[in-house]
Structures are given as structure tokens and as C-alpha cells.
C-alpha positions in Angstrom: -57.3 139.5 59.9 -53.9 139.2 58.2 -50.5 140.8 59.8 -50.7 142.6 56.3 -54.0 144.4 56.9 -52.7 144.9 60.3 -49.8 146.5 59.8 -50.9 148.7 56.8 -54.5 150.0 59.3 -52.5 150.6 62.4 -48.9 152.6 60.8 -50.3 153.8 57.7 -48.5 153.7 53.5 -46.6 157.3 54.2 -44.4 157.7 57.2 -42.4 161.0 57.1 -39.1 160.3 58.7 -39.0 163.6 60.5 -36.2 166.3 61.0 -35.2 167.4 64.3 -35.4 170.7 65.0 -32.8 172.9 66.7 -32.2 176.8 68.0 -29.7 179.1 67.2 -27.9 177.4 70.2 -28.6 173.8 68.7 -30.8 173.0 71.9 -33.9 170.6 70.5 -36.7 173.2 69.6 -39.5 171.1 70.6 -42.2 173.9 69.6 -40.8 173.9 66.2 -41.1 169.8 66.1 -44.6 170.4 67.3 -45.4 172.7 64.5 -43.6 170.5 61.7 -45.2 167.3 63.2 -48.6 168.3 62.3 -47.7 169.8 59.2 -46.6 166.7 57.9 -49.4 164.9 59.2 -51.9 167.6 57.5 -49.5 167.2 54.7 -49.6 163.2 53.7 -48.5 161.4 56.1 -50.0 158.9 57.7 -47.4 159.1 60.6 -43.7 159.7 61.5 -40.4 158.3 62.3 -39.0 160.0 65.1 -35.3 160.0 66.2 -34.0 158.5 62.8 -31.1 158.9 60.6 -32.5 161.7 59.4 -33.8 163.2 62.8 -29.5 163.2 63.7 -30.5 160.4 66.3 -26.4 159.9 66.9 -26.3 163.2 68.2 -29.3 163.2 70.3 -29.2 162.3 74.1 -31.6 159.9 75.4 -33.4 162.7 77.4 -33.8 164.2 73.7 -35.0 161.7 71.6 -37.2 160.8 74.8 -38.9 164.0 75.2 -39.3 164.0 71.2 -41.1 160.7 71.4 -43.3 162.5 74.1 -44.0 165.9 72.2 -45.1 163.3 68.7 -47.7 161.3 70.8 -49.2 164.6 72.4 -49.0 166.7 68.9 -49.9 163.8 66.2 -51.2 160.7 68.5 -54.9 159.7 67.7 -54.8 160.9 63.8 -51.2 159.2 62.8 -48.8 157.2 64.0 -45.8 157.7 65.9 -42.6 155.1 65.0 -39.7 155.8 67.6 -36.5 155.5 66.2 -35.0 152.9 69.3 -32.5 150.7 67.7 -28.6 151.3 67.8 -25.5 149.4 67.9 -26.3 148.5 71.5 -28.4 145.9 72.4 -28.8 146.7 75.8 -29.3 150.8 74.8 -31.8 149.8 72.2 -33.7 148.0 74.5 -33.9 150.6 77.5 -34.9 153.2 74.5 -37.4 150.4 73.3 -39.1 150.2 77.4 -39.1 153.7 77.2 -40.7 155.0 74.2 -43.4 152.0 74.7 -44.3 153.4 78.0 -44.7 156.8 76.3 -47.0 155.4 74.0 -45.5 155.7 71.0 -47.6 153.0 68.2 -44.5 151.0 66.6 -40.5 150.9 66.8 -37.4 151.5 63.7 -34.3 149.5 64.3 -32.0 149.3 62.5 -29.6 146.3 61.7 -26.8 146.9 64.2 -24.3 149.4 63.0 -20.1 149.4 63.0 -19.7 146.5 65.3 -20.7 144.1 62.4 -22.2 140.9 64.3 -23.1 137.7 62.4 -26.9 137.0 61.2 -27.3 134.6 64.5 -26.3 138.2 66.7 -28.8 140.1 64.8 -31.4 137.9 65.0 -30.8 137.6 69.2 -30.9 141.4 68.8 -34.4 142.2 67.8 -35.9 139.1 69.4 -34.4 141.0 72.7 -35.6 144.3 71.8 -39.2 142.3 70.4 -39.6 141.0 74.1 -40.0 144.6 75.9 -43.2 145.6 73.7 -46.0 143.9 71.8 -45.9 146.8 69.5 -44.7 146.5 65.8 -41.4 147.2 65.2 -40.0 147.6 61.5 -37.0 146.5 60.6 -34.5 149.6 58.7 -32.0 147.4 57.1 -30.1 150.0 54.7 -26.9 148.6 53.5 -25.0 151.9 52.8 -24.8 153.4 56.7 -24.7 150.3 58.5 -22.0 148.3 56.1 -24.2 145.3 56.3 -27.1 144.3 53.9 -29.3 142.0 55.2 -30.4 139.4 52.6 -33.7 138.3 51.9 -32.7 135.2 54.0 -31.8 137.0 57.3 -35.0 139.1 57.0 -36.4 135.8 56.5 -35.3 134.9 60.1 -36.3 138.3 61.7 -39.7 137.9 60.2 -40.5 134.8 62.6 -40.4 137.4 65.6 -44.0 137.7 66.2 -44.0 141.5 66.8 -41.6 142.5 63.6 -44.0 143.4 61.3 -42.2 145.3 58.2 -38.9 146.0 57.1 -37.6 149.6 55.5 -35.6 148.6 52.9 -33.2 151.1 51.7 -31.5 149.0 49.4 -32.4 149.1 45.2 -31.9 145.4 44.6 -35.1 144.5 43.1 -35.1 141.1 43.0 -34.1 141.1 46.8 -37.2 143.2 47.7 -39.6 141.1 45.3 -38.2 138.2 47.6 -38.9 139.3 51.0 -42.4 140.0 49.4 -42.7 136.3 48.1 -40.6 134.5 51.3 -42.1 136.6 54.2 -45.8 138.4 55.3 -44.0 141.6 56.1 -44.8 144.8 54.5 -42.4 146.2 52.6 -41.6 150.2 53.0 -39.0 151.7 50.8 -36.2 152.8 52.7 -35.0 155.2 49.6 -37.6 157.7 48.5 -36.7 157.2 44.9 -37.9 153.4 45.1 -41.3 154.1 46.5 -42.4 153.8 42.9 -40.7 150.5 41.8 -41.5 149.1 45.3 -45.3 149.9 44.5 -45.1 147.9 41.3 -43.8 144.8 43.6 -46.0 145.2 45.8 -44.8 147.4 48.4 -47.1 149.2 51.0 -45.8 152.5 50.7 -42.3 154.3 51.8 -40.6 155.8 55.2 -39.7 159.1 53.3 -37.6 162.2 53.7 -38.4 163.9 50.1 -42.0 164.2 51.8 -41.2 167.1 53.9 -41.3 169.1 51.0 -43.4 167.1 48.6 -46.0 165.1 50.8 -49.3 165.7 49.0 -47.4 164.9 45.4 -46.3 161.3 47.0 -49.8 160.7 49.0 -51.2 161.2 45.6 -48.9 158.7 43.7 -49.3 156.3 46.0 -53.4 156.7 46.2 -53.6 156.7 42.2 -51.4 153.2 42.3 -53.5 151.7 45.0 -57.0 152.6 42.7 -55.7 151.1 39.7 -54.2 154.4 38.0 -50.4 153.1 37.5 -50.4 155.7 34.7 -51.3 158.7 37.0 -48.9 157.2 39.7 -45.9 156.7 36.9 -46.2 160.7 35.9 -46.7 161.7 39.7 -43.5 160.2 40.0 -41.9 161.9 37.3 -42.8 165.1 37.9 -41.6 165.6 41.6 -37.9 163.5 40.0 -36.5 167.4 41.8 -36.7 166.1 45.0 -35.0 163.0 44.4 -32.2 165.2 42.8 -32.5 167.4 46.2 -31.8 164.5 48.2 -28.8 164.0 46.7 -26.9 167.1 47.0 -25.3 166.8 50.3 -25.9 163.6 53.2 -28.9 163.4 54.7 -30.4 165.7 56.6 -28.5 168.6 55.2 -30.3 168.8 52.3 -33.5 168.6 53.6 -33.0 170.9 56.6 -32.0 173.6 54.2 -34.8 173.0 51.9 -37.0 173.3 54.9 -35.4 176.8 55.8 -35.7 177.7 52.3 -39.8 176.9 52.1 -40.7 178.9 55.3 -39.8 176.1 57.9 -37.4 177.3 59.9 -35.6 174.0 61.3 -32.4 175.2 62.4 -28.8 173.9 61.6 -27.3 170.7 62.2 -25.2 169.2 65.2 -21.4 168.3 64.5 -20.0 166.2 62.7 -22.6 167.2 60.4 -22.2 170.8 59.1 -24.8 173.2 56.9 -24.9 173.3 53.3 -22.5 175.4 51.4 -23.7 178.4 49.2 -23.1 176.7 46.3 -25.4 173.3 47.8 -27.9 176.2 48.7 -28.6 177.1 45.3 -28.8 173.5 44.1 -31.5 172.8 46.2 -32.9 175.8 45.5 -32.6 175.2 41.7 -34.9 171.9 42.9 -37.5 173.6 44.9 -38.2 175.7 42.1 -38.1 173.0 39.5 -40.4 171.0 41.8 -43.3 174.7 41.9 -43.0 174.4 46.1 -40.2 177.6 45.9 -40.9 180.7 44.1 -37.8 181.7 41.5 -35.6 184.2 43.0 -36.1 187.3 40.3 -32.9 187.4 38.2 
């Protein structure tokens, strides 16, 4: 069996890279992540990033994300996949997160390229081979250019993809030509990183997408990408087209505040955000409404 059917049996095309939920007192609301988890899962996804970007992993304490790895493995475990967001700027913290979430159970790892401390290729390379020896679980690699002010080129991922145990990379990055050549250069699966490439990344070959707009839209994307894999590019293509919304959505204000509102909007009540994030304004409220209702998952507000 090749690492490519592997991969694609044991995390799935569709991960949802999940919200974090929070009270009125912005304590975790596990209960609420409970209920969301399986919604999404019942929803299109094949599994979940947990404790990501969008999860507000920076503002999470290790007890959190911890317990949130826990409450995905007992909710979702056995019918998706759970990925545990473990990699920061810190070797050594991404590593103890890494030991930990393994011994939770958790089925694969996101790490993403080390973050505001900027090390050479050689430094990121000795990073996830340190991380890669605490587990024999997959671990993708998030390499998205625009938080982390570092691309990794097809060449570095290149390097990374010798790790035995680094299976796939996110890539949140639109260069085409740089995606078509991890695809030609390595045997990792390629996820797109940003949900408006899930398409293009299809057409090069791509397994699927780590998504966000699929808190809202999952069954639409699940469809596009099951149409693409029978042979029905055409089906896929309008699919695409016709939930364009939630790519606008996504846009409105940094991720998560878009989506967290557009879940409160919909009927799932996932709080607010923890500073230095902040909620969206009234006037990014009615955007994303505008977008929910474009995209039929909103009813219009009477006028």
C-alpha cells in the first residue's frame, strides 16, 4: 500500500478546521465543542483540526487545547479523525504538546512552519524530525506563508517529506505551480490550506482541503469534492461556484471572526473571541449575513 492511499484511508479528503468554543465568560465551552464536533462530522467532514489557527490556539493554555484534544477523540473518534493542532514556535513546547495529544489518542498532528522567530530551512527541518520522533502518527505539514512570514518552497517541503511519519502538507499558499511541484517532487498529499483553492488544487491533483468555509457549507464542499473524484469536473466546477459566498465570508474580517459570527448567526452559538482578537462589527455582521443568505443556509431578514 502506498503512503498516498494511506494517508487519504486513515485522515480522510475533508478536515474541518474547527472553532473553539467559549462562554459568556470566555472559559472553553467544551459541551458546545462536543455538539459542533459531531455536527461537522455528520455534516462532511471526514475529521477535524483541533487547536488551529482558527481554533485561537495562541490564546489557549495547554490544559485547554489538551482537554479539547480529549473531548474530539471521545465525541468524533472511531467515525473521523481527530488532527491536533501541536506545532508552535517552540520546539521543545511543540514536542511536549506532540507526547501529549499522542497519548490521548488523537490519529495525526498540524504543525506549522515555525512562526516569528524565522529559522533557516536546516532549523525547520531539525524541527519536525524532533517533533516526528515522539509519535509514529502522521503529522501534516501547515506551511501558510501569510501568518508565519515564511513560505516554504517546494524544495524545503522536499526535505520535510523524507521524515517517515510527515505524510501531507496544508498548503495555504495560491502559487500553483509551487503546489503542482510538491505533487510531482514528493508522495505527500496535498490539502489546500485556503478554502478558495480546494478547487484548483483538485484539478492538480490535490486530496481534498483543511477547511474553515465548511462549518457553514460542508455538505456543498463534500459534494464538490465527491463529483471531482467520480469523473464529474463539471458538477464539481458549478458546486464551486455556487457556494463563491463563503469564500467572500471568509474574507470580511481575520479568521475566526468571521466564521464565529456566521456560526452565531445560523443557530450555533460559539461564543466570542479571546483578545487580541475582537467580535465583528455591525457593519461585518451584516456582510456576513448578506453571504449566508446569498449562500440559502440564512433565511433573509424581512425588510
Amino acid at each position: 500500500m502506498t503512503r498516498k492511499t494511506r494517508i487519504n484511508a486513515v485522515l480522510g479528503e475533508l478536515l474541518t478546521a474547527v472553532v473553539t468554543p467559549f462562554d459568556a465568560d470566555r472559559a472553553v465551552d467544551y459541551d458546545r465543542f462536543r455538539e459542533l464536533a459531531n455536527y461537522l462530522v455528520d455534516n462532511g467532514s471526514d475529521g477535524l483540526v483541533v487547536a488551529g489557527t482558527t481554533g485561537e490556539s495562541p490564546t489557549l493554555s495547554d490544559d485547554e487545547r489538551l482537554e479539547l484534544f480529549r473531548v474530539a477523540v471521545d465525541a468524533i473518534g472511531g467515525r473521523a479523525t481527530v488532527v491536533a493542532g501541536t506545532g508552535t514556535y517552540s520546539t521543545s513546547h511543540s514536542v511536549h504538546l506532540t507526547r501529549e495529544a499522542h497519548d490521548i489518542g488523537v490519529d495525526a498532528f498540524l504543525v506549522v512552519t515555525p512562526y516569528y522567530n524565522k529559522p533557516p530551512v536546516r532549523g525547520i527541518v531539525r524541527h519536525f524530525k524532533t517533533i516526528a520522533a515522539e509519535s509514529d502518527k502522521p503529522i501534516i505539514v501547515y506551511n501558510i506563508p501569510g501568518r508565519v512570514a515564511l513560505n516554504l518552497d517546494p524544495d524545503a517541503i522536499a526535505e520535510l517529506a523524507e521524515i517517515p511519519t510527515v505524510r501531507a502538507v496544508k498548503q495555504a499558499n495560491d502559487d500553483l505551480e509551487q503546489a503542482r511541484r510538491i505533487l510531482a517532487e514528493t508522495d505527500l498529499d496535498l490539502y489546500a490550506g485556503d478554502d478558495v483553492l480546494v478547487y484548483p488544487f483538485l484539478e492538480l491533483g490535490g486530496i481534498g482541503g483543511v477547511c474553515v468555509h465548511t462549518h457553514v457549507v460542508g455538505p456543498q464542499v463534500k459534494r464538490m469534492i465527491g463529483a471531482f473524484r467520480d469523473g464529474d469536473a463539471e458538477t464539481a466546477k458549478r458546486i464551486d461556484e455556487e457556494i463563491a459566498a463563503s469564500y467572500e465570508l471568509l474574507k470580511v474580517q481575520t479568521n475566526p471572526v468571521a466564521i464565529k459570527a456566521a456560526l452565531n448567526l445560523v443557530g450555533h452559538p460559539v461564543g466570542g473571541l479571546r483578545l487580541p482578537l475582537v467580535e465583528a462589527s455591525d457593519d461585518e455582521i451584516a456582510a456576513i449575513r448578506s453571504c449566508l443568505e446569498r449562500l440559502g443556509v440564512l433565511a433573509a431578514a424581512p425588510a
